[in-house]
C-alpha positions as CSV (number, residue, x, y, z in Angstrom):
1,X,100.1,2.0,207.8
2,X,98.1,-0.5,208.7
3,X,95.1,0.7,206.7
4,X,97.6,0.3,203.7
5,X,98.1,-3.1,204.6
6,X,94.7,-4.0,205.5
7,X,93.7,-3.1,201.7
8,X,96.5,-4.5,200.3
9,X,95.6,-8.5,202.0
10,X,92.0,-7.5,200.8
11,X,92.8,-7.1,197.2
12,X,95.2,-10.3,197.2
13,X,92.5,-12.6,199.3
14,X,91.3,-15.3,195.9
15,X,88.4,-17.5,196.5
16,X,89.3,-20.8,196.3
17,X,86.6,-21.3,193.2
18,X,88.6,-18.6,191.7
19,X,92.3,-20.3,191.9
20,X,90.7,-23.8,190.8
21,X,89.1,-22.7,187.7
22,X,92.7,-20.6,186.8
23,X,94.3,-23.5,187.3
24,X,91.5,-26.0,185.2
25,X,91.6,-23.3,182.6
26,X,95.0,-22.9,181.8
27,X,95.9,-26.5,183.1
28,X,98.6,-27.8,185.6
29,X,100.9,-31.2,185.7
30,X,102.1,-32.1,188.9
31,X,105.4,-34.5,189.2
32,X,106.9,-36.3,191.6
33,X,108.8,-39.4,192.6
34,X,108.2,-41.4,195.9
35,X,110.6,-44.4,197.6
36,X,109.6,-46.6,200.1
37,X,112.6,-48.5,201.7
38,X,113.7,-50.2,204.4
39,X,117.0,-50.7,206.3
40,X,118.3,-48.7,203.4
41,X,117.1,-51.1,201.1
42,X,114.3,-49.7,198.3
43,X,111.7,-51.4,198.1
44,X,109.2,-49.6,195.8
45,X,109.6,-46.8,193.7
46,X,106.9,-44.9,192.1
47,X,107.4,-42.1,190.0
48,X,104.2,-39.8,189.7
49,X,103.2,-37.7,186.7
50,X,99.6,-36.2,187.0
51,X,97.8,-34.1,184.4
52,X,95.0,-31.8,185.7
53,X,92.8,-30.0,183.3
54,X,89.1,-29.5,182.1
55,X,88.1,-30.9,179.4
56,X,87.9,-28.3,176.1
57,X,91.6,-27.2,177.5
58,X,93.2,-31.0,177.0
59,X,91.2,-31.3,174.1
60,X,92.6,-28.5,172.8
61,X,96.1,-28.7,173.8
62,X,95.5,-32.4,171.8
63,X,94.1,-31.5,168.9
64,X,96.6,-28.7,168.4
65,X,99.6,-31.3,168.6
66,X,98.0,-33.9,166.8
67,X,97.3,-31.1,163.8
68,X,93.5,-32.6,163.8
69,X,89.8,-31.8,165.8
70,X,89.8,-34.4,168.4
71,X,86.2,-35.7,169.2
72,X,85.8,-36.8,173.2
73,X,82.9,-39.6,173.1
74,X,81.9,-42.1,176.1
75,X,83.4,-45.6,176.7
């Protein structure tokens, strides 16, 4: 048994180089909302939305909803 589970944690172990560039390839957007208050009181509120992604996949996911071939070029 413990053979079995010995090669069943070496067959799930992922580099992490591995899980970032799954996660750049297919792209991932995070959300989240933050509140800072006081004596019940808010004070700030953020809300968060982050887009992580290389660069041909955005690109991509852009042109195809823009029904064009987007160019990326320097500012």
């Amino acid at each position: 048994m413990t053979d079995r589970r010995t090669q069943l944690a070496a067959q799930r172990d992922v580099a992490l180089v591995d899980l970032v560039d799954r996660l750049l390839a297919g792209g991932v957007v995070i959300v989240g909302d933050v509140t800072l208050s006081l004596a019940d009181i808010d004070l700030v509120h953020l809300s968060l939305q982050l887009v992580v992604g290389s660069v041909p996949t955005l690109a991509g996911e852009a042109a195809t909803e823009a029904g064009d071939d987007l160019r990326l070029r320097a500012v």
